[in-house]
PDBQT receptor file of N, H, CA, C and O in Angstrom, charges set to zero:
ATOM      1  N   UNK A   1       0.841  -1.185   0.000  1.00  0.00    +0.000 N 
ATOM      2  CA  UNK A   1       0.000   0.000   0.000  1.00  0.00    +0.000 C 
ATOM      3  C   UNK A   1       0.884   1.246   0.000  1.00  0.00    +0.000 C 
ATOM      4  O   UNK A   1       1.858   1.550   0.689  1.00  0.00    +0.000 OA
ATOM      5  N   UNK A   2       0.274   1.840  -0.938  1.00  0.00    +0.000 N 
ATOM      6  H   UNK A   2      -0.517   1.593  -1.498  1.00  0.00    +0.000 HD
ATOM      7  CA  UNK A   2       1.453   3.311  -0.943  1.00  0.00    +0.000 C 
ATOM      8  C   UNK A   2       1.149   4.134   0.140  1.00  0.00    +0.000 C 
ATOM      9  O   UNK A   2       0.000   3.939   0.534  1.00  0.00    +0.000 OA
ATOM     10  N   UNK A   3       1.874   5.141   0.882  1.00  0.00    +0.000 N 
ATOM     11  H   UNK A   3       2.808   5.300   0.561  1.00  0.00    +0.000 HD
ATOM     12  CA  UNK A   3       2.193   5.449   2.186  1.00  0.00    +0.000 C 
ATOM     13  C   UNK A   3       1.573   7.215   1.607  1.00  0.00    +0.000 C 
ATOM     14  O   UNK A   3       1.652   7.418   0.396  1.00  0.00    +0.000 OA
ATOM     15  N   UNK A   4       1.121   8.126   2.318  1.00  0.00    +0.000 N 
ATOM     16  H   UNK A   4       1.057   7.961   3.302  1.00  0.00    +0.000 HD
ATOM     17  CA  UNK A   4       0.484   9.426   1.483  1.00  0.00    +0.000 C 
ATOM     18  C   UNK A   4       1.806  10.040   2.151  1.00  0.00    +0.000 C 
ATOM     19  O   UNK A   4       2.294   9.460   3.121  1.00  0.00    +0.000 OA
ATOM     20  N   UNK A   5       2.368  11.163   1.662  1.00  0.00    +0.000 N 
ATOM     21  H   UNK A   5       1.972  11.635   0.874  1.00  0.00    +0.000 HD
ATOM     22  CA  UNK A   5       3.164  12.115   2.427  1.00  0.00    +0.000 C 
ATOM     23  C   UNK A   5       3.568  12.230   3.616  1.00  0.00    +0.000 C 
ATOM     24  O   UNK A   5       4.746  12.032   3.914  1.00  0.00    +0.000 OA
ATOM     25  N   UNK A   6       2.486  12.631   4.637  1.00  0.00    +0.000 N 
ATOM     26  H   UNK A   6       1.530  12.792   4.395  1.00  0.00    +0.000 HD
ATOM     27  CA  UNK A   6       2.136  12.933   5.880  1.00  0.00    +0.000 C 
ATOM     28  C   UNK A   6       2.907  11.405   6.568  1.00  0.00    +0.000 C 
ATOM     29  O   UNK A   6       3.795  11.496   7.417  1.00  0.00    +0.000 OA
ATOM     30  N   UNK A   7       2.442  10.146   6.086  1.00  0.00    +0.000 N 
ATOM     31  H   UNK A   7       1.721  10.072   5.396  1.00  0.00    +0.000 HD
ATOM     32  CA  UNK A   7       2.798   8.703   6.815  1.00  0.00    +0.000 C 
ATOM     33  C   UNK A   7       4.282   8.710   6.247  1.00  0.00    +0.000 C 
ATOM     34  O   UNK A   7       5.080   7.973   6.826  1.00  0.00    +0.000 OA
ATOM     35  N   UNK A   8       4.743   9.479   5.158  1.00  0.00    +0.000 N 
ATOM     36  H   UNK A   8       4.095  10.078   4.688  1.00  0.00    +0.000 HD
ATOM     37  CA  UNK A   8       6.244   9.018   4.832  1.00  0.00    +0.000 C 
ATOM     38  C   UNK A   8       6.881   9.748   5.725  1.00  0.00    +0.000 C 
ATOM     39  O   UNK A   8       7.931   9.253   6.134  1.00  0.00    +0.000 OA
ATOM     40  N   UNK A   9       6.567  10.790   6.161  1.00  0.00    +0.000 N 
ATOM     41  H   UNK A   9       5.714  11.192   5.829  1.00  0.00    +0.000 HD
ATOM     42  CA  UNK A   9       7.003  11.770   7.174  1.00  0.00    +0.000 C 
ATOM     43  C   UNK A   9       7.617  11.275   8.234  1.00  0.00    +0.000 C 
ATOM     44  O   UNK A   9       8.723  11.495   8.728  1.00  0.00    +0.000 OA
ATOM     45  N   UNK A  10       6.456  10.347   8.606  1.00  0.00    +0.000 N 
ATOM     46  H   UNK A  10       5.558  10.168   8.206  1.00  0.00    +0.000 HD
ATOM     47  CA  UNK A  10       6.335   9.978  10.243  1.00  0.00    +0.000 C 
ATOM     48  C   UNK A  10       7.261   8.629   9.953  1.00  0.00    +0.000 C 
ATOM     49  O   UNK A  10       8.132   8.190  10.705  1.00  0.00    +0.000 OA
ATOM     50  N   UNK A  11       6.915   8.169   8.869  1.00  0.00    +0.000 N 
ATOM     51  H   UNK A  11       6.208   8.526   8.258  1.00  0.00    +0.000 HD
ATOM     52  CA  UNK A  11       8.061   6.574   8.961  1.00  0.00    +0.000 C 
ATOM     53  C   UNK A  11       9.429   7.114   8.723  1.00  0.00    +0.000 C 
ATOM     54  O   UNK A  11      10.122   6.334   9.377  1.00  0.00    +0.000 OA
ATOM     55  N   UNK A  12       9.974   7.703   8.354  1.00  0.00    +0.000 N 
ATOM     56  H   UNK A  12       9.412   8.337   7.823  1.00  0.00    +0.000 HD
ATOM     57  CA  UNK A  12      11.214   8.706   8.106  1.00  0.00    +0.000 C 
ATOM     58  C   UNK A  12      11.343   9.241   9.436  1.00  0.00    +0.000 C 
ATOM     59  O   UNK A  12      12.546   9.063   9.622  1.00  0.00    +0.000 OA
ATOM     60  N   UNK A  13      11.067   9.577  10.090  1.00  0.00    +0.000 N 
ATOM     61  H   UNK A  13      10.089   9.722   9.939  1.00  0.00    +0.000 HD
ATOM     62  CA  UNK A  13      11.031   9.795  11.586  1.00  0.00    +0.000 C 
ATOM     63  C   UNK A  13      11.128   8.905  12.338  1.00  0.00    +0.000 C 
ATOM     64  O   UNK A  13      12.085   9.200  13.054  1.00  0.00    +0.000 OA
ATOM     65  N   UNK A  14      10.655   7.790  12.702  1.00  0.00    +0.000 N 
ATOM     66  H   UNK A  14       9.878   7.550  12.120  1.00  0.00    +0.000 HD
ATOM     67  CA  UNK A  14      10.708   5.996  13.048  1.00  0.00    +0.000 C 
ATOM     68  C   UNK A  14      12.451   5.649  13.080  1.00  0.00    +0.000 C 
ATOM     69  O   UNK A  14      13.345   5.348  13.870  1.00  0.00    +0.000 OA
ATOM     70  N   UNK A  15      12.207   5.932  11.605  1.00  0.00    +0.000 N 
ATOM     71  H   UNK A  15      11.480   6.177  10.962  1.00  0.00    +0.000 HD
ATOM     72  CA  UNK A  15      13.619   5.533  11.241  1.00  0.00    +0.000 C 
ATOM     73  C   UNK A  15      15.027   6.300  11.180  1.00  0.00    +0.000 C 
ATOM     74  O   UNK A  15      15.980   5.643  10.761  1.00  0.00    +0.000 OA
ATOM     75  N   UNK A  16      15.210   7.439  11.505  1.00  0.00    +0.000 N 
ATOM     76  H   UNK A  16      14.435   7.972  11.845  1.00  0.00    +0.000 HD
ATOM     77  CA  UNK A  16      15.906   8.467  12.517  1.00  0.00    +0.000 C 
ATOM     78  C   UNK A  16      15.923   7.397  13.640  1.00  0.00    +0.000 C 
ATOM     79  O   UNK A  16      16.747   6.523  13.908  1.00  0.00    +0.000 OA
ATOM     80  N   UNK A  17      14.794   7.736  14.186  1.00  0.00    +0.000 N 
ATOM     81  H   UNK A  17      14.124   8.446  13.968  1.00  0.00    +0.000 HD
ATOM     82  CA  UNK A  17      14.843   7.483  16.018  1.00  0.00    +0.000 C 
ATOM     83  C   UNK A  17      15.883   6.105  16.090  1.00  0.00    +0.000 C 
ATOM     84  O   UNK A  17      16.920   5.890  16.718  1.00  0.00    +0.000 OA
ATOM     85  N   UNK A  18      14.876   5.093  14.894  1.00  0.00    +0.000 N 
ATOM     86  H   UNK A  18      14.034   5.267  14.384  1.00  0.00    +0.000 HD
ATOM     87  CA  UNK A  18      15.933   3.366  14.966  1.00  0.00    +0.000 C 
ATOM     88  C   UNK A  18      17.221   4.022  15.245  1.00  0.00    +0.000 C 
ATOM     89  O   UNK A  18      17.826   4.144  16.310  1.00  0.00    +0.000 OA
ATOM     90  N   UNK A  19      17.539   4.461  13.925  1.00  0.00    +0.000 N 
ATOM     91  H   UNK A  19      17.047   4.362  13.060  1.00  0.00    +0.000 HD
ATOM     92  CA  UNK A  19      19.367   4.271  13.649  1.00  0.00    +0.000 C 
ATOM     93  C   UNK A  19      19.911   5.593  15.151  1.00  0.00    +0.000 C 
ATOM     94  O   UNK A  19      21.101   5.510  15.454  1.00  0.00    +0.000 OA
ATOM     95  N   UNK A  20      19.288   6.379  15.736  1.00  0.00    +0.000 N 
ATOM     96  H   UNK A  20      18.322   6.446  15.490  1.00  0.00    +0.000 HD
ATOM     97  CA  UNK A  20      20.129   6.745  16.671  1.00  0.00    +0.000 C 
ATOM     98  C   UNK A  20      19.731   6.500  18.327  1.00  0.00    +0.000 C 
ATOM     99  O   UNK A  20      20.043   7.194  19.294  1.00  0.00    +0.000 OA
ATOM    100  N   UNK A  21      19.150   5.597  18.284  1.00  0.00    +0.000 N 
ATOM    101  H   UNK A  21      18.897   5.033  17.498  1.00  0.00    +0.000 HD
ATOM    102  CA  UNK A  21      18.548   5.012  19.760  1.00  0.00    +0.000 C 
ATOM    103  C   UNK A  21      18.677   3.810  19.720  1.00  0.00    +0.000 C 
ATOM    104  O   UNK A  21      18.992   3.285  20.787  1.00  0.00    +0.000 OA
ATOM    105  N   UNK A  22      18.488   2.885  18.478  1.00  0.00    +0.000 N 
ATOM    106  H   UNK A  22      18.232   3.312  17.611  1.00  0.00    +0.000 HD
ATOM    107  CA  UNK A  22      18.816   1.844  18.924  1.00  0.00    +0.000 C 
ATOM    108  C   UNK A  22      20.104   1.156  18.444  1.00  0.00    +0.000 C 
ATOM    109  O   UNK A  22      20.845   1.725  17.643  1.00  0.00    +0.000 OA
ATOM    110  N   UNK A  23      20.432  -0.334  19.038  1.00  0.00    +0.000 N 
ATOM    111  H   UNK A  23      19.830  -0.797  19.688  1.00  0.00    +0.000 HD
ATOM    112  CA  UNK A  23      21.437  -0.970  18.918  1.00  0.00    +0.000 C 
ATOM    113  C   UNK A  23      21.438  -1.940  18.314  1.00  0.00    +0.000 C 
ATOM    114  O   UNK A  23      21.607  -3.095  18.705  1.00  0.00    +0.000 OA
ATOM    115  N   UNK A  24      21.136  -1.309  16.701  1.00  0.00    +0.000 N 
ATOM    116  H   UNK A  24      20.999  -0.370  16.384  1.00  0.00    +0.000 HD
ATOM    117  CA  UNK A  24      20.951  -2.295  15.463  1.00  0.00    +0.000 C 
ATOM    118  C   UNK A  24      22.238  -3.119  14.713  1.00  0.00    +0.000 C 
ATOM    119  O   UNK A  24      23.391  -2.697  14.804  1.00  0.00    +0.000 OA
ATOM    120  N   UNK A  25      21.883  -4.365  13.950  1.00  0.00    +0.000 N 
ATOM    121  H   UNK A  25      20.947  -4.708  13.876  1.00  0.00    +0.000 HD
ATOM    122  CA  UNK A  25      22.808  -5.025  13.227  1.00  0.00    +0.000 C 
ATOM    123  C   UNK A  25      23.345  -3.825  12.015  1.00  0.00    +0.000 C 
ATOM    124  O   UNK A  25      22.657  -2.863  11.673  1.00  0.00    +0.000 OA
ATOM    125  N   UNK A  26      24.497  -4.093  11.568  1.00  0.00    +0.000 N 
ATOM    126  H   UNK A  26      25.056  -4.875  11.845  1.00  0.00    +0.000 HD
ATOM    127  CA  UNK A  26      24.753  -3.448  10.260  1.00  0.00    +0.000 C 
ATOM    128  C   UNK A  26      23.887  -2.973   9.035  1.00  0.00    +0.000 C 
ATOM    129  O   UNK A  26      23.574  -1.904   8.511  1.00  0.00    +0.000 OA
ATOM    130  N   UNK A  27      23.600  -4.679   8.799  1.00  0.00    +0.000 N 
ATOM    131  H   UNK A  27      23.854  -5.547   9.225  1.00  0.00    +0.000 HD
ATOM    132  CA  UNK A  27      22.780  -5.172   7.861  1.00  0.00    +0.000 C 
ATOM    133  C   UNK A  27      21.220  -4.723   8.193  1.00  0.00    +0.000 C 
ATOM    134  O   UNK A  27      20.507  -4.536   7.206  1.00  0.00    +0.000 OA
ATOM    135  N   UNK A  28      20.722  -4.564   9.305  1.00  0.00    +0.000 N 
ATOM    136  H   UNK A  28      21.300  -4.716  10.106  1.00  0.00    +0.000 HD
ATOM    137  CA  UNK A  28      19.578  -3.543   9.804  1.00  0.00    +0.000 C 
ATOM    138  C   UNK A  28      19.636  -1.984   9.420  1.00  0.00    +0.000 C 
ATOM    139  O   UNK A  28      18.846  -1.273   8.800  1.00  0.00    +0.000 OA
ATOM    140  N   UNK A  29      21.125  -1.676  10.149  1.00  0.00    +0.000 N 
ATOM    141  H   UNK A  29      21.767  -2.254  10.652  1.00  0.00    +0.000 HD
ATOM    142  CA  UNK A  29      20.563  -0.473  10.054  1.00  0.00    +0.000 C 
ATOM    143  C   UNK A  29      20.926   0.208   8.561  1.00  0.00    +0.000 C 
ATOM    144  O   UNK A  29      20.484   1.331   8.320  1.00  0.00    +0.000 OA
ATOM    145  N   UNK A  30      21.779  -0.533   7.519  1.00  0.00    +0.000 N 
ATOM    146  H   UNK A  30      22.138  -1.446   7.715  1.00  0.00    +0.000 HD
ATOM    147  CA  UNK A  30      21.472  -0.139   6.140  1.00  0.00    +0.000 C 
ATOM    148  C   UNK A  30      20.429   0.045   5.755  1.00  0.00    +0.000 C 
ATOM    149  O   UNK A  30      19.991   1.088   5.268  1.00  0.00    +0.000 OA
ATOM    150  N   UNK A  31      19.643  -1.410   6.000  1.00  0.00    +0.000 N 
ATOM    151  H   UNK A  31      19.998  -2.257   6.394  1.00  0.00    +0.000 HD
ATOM    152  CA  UNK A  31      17.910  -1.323   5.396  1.00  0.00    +0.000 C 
ATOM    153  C   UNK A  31      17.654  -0.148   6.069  1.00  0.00    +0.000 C 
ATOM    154  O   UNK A  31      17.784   0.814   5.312  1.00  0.00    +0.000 OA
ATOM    155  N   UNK A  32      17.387   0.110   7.027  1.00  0.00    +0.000 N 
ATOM    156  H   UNK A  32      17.281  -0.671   7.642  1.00  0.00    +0.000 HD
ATOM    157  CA  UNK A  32      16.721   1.390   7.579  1.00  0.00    +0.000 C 
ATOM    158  C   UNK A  32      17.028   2.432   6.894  1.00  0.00    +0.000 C 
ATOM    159  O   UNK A  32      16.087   3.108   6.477  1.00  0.00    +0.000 OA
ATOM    160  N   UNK A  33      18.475   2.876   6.570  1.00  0.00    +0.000 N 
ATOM    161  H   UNK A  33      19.239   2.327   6.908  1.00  0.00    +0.000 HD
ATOM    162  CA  UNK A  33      19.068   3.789   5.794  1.00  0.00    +0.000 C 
ATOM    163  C   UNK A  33      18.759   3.806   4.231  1.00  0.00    +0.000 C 
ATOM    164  O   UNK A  33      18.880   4.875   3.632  1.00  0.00    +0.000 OA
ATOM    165  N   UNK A  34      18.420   2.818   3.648  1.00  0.00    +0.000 N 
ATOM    166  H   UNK A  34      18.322   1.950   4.134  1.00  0.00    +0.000 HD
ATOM    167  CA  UNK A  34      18.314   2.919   2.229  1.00  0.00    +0.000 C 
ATOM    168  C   UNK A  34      16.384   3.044   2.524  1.00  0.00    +0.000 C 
ATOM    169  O   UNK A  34      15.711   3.677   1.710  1.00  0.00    +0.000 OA
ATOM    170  N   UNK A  35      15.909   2.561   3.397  1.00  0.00    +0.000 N 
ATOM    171  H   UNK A  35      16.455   2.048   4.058  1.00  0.00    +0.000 HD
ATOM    172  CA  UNK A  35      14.445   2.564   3.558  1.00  0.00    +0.000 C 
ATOM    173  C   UNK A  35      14.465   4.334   3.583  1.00  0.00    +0.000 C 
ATOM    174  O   UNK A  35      13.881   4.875   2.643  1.00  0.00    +0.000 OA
ATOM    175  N   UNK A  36      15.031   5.109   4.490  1.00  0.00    +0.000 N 
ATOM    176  H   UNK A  36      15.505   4.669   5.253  1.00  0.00    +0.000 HD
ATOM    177  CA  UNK A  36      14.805   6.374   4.644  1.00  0.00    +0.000 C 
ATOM    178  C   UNK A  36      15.113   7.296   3.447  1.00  0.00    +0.000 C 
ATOM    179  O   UNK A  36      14.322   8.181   3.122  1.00  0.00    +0.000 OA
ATOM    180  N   UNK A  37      16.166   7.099   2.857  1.00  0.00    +0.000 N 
ATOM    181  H   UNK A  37      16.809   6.380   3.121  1.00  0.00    +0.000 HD
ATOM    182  CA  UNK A  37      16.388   8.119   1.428  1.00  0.00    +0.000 C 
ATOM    183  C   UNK A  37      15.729   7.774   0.752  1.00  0.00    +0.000 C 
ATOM    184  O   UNK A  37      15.473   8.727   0.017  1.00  0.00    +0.000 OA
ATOM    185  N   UNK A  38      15.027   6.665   0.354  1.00  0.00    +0.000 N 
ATOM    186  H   UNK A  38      15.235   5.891   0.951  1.00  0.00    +0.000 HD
ATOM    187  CA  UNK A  38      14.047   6.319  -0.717  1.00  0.00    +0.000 C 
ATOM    188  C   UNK A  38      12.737   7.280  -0.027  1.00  0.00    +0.000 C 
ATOM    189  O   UNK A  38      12.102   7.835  -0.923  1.00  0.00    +0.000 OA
ATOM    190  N   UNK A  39      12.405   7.471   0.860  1.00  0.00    +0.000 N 
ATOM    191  H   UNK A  39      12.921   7.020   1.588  1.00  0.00    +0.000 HD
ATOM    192  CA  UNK A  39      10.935   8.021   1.308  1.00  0.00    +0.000 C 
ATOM    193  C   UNK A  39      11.540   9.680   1.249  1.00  0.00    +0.000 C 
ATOM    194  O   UNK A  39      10.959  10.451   0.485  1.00  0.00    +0.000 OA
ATOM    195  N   UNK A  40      12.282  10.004   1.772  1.00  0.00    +0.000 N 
ATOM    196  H   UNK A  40      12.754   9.378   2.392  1.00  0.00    +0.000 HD
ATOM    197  CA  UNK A  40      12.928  11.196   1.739  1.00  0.00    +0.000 C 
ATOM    198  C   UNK A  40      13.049  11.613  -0.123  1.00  0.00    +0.000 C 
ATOM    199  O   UNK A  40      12.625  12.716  -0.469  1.00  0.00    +0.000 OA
ATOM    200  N   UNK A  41      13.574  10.763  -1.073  1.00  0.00    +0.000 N 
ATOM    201  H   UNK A  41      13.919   9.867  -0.792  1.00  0.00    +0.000 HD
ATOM    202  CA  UNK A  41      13.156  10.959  -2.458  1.00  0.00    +0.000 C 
ATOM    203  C   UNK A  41      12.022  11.194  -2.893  1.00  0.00    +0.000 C 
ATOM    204  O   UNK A  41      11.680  12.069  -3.689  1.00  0.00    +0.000 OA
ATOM    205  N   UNK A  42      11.378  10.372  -2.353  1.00  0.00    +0.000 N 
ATOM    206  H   UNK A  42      11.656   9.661  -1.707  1.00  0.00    +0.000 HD
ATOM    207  CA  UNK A  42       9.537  10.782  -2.445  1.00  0.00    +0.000 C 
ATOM    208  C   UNK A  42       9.157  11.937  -1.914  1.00  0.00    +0.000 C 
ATOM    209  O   UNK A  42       8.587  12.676  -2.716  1.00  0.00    +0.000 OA
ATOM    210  N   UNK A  43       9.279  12.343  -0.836  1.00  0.00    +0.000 N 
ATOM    211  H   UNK A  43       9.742  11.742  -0.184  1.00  0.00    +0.000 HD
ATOM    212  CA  UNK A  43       9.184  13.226  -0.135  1.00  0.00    +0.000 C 
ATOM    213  C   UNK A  43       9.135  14.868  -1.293  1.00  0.00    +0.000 C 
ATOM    214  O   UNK A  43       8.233  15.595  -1.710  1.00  0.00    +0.000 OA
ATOM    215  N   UNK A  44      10.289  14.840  -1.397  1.00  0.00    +0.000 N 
ATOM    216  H   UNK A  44      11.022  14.250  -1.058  1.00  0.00    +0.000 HD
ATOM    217  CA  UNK A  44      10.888  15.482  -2.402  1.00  0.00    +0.000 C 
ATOM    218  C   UNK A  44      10.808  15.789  -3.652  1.00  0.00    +0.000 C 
ATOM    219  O   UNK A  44      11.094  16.913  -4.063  1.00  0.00    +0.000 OA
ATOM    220  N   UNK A  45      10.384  14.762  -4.455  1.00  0.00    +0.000 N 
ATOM    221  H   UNK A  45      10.152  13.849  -4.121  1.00  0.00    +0.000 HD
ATOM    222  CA  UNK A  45       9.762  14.796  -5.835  1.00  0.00    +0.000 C 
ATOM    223  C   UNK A  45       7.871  15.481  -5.303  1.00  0.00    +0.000 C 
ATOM    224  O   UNK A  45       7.273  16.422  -5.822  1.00  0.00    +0.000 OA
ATOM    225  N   UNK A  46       7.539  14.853  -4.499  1.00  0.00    +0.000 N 
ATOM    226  H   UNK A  46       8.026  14.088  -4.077  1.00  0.00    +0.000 HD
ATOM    227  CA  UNK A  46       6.219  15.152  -3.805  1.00  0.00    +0.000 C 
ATOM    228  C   UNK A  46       6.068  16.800  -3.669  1.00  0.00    +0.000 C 
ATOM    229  O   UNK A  46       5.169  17.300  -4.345  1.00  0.00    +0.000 OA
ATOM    230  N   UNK A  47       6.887  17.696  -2.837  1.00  0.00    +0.000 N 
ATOM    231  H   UNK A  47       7.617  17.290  -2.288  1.00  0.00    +0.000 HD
ATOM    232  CA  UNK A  47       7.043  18.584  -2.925  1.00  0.00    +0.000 C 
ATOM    233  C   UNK A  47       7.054  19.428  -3.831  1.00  0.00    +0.000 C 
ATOM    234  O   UNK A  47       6.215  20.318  -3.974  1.00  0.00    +0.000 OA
ATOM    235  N   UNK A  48       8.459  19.124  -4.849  1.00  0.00    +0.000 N 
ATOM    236  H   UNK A  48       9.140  18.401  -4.733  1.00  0.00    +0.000 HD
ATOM    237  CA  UNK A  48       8.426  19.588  -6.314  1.00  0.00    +0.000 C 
ATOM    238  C   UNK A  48       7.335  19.694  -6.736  1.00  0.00    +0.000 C 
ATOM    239  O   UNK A  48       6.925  20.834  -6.955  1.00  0.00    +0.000 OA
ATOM    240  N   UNK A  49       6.777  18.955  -6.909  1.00  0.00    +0.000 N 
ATOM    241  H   UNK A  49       7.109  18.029  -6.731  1.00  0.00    +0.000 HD
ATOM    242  CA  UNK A  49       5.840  18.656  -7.601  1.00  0.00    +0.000 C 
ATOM    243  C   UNK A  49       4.256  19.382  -7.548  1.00  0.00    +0.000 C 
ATOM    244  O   UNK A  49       3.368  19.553  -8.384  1.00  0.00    +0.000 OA
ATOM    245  N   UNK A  50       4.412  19.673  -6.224  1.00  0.00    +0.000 N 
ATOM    246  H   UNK A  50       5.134  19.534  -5.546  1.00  0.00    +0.000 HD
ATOM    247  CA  UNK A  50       3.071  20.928  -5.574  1.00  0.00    +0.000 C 
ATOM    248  C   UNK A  50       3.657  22.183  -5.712  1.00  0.00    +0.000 C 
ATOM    249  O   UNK A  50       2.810  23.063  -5.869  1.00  0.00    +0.000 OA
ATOM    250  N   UNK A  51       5.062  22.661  -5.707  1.00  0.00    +0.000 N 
ATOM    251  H   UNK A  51       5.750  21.946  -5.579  1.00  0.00    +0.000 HD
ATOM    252  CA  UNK A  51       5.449  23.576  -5.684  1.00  0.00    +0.000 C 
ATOM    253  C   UNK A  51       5.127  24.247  -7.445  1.00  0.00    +0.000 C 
ATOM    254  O   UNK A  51       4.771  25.418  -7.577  1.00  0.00    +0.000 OA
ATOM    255  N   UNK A  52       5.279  23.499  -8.438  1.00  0.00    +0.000 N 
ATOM    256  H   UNK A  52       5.568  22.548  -8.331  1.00  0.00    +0.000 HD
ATOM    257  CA  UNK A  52       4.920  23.395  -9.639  1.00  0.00    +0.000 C 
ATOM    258  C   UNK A  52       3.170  23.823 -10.027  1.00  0.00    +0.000 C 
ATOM    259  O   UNK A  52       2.634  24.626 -10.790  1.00  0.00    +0.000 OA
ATOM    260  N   UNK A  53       2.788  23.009  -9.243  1.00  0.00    +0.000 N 
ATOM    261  H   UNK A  53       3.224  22.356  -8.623  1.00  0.00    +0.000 HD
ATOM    262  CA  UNK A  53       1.372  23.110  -9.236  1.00  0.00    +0.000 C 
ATOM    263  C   UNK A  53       0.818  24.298  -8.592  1.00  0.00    +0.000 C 
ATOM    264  O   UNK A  53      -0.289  24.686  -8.965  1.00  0.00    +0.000 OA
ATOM    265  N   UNK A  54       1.647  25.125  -7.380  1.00  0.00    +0.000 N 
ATOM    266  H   UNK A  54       2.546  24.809  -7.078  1.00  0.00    +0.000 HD
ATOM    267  CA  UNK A  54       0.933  25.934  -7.113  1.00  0.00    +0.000 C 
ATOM    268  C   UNK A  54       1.889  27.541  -7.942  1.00  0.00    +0.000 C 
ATOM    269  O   UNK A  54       1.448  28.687  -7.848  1.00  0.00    +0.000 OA
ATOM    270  N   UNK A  55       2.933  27.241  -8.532  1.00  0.00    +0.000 N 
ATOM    271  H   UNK A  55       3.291  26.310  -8.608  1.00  0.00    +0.000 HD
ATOM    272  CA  UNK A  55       3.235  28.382  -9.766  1.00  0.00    +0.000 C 
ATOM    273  C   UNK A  55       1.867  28.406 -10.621  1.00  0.00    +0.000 C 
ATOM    274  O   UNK A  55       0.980  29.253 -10.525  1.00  0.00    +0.000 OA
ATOM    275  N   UNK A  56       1.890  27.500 -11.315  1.00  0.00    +0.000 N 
ATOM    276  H   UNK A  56       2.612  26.812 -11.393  1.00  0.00    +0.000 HD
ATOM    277  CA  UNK A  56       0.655  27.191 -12.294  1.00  0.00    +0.000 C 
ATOM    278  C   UNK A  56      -0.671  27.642 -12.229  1.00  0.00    +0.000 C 
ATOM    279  O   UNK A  56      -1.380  27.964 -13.183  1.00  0.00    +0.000 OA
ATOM    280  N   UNK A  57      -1.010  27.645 -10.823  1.00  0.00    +0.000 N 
ATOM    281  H   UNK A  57      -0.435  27.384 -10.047  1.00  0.00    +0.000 HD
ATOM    282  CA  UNK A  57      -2.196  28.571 -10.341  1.00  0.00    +0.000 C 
ATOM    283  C   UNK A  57      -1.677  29.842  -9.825  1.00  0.00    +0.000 C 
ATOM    284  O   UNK A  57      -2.623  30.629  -9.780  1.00  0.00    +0.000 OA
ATOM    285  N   UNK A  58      -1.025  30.171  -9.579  1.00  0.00    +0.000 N 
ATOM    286  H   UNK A  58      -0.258  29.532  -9.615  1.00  0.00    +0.000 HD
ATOM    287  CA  UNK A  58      -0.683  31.881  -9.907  1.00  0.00    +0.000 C 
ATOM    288  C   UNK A  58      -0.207  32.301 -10.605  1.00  0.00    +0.000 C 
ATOM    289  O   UNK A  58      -0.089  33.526 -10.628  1.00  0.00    +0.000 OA
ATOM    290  N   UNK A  59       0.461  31.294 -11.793  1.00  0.00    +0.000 N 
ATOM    291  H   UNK A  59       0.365  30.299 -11.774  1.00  0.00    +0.000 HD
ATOM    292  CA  UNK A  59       0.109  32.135 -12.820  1.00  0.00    +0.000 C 
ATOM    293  C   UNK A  59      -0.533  32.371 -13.743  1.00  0.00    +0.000 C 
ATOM    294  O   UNK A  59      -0.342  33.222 -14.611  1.00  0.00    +0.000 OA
ATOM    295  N   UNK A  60      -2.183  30.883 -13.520  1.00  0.00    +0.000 N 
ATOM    296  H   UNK A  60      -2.337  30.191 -12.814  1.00  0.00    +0.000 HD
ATOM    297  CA  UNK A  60      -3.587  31.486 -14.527  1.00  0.00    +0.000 C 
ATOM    298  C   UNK A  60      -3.908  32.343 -13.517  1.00  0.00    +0.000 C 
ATOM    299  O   UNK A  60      -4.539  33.188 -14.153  1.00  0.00    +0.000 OA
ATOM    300  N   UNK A  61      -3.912  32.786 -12.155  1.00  0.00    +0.000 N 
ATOM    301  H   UNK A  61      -3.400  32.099 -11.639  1.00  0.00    +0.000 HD
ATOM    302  CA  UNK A  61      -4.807  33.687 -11.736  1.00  0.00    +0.000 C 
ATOM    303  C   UNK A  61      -4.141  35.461 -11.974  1.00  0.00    +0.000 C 
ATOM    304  O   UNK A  61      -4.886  36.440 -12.028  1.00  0.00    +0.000 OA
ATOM    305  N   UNK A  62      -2.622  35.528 -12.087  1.00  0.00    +0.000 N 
ATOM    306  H   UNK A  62      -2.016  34.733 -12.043  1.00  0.00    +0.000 HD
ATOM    307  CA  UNK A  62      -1.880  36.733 -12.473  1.00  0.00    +0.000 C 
ATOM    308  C   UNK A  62      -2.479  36.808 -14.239  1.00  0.00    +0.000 C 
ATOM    309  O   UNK A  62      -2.690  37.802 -14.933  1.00  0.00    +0.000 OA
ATOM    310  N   UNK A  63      -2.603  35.598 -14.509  1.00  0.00    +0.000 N 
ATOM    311  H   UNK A  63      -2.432  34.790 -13.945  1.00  0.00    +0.000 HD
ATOM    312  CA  UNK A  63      -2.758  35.711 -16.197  1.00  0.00    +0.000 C 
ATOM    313  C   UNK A  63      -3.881  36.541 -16.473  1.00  0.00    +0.000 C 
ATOM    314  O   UNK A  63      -3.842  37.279 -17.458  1.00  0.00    +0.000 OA
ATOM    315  N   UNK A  64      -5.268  36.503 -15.436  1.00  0.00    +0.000 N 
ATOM    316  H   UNK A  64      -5.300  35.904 -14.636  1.00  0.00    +0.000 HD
ATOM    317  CA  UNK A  64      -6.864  36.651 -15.655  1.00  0.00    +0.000 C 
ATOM    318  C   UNK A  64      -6.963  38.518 -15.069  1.00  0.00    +0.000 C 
ATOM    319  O   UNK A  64      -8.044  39.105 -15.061  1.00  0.00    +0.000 OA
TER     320      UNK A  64
């Protein structure tokens, strides 16, 4: 199930807390680490991507 923004947020946060509170395997706390820049990429394209969308509406409403 795809995760909306707001939940990538908070699992990106999860996974902070793992890698500096707890006393994970290597091989753990990579996954955690490659788990977090992948949501943090999303994150990001996500952003872009509204930031785009809300040029676009100011500039049909500067256009009118």
């Amino acid at each position: 199930m795809e995760l909306n923004f707001e939940d990538k947020i908070k699992r990106i946060e999860e996974i902070v807390n793992s890698l500096e509170n707890d006393e994970l395997s290597m091989d753990s706390m990579l996954n955690l680490y490659e788990q977090g820049t992948a949501l943090i990429k999303e994150c990001r394209n996500y952003i872009n991507s509204a930031e785009l969308k809300f040029i676009n509406i100011s500039e049909k409403i500067n256009d009118n």
